[in-house]
C-alpha positions in Angstrom: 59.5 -63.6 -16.6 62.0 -66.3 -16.1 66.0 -65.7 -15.4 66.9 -66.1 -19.0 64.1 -63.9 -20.4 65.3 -61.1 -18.1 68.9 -61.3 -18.8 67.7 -61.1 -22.7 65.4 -58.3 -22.2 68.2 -56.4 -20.2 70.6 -56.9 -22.9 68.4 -55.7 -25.5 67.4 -52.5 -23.7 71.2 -51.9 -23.4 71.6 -53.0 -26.6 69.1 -50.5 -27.9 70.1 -47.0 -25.6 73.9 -48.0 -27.4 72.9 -47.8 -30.9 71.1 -44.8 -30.5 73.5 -43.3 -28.3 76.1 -43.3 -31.0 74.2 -41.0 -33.3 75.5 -37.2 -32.6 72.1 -36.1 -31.8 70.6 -39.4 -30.4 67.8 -39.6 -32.2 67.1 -42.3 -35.1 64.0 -43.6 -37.0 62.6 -46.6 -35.4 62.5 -48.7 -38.3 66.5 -48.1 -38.3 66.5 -49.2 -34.7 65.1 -52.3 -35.5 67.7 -52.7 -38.7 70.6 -52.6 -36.3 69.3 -54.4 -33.6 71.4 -57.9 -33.5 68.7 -60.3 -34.6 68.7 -62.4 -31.6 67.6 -58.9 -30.0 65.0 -58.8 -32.6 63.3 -61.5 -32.2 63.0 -61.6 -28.8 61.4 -58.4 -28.9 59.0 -59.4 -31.6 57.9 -62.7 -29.5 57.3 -59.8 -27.0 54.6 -57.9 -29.6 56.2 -55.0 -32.2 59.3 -52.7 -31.3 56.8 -49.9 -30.5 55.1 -51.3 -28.0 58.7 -52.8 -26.4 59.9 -49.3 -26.6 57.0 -47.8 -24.9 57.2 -49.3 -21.8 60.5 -47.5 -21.2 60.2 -44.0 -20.4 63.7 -43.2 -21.2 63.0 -43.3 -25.1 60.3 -40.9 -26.6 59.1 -41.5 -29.9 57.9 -38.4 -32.1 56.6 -38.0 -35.8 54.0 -39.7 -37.8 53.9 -43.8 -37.4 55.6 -45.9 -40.1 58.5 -42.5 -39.6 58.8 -42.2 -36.0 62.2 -41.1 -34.5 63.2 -42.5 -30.9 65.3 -40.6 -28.8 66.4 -40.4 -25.1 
């Protein structure tokens, strides 16, 4: 992964743990995540495969309920 790559996927994980930090009980649909992720975010991410899969190789987040409704939370 080059320099540039890194410094993006950093600042979409940040990115990410910030929007679901703000809800009270830090927990948010995935499909919502991926509505208020800043589009250059987004598409980083999908060049990387599908949110899901980005998500899952961080174990901070843990994703629960049925897929197309899963909730993410740390």
């Amino acid at each position: 992964m080059g320099n540039a790559e890194s410094r993006l996927e950093c600042d979409a994980l940040v990115c990410a743990i910030h929007i679901i930090a703000r809800r009270s009980n830090q927990s948010m649909t995935l499909a919502d995540l991926g509505a208020l992720l800043p589009e250059h975010h987004l598409q980083f991410i999908q060049r990387k495969g599908r949110l899901r899969k980005w998500i899952l190789k961080y174990p901070i987040f843990a994703l629960t309920g049925p897929r197309e409704r899963e909730h993410i939370t740390f």
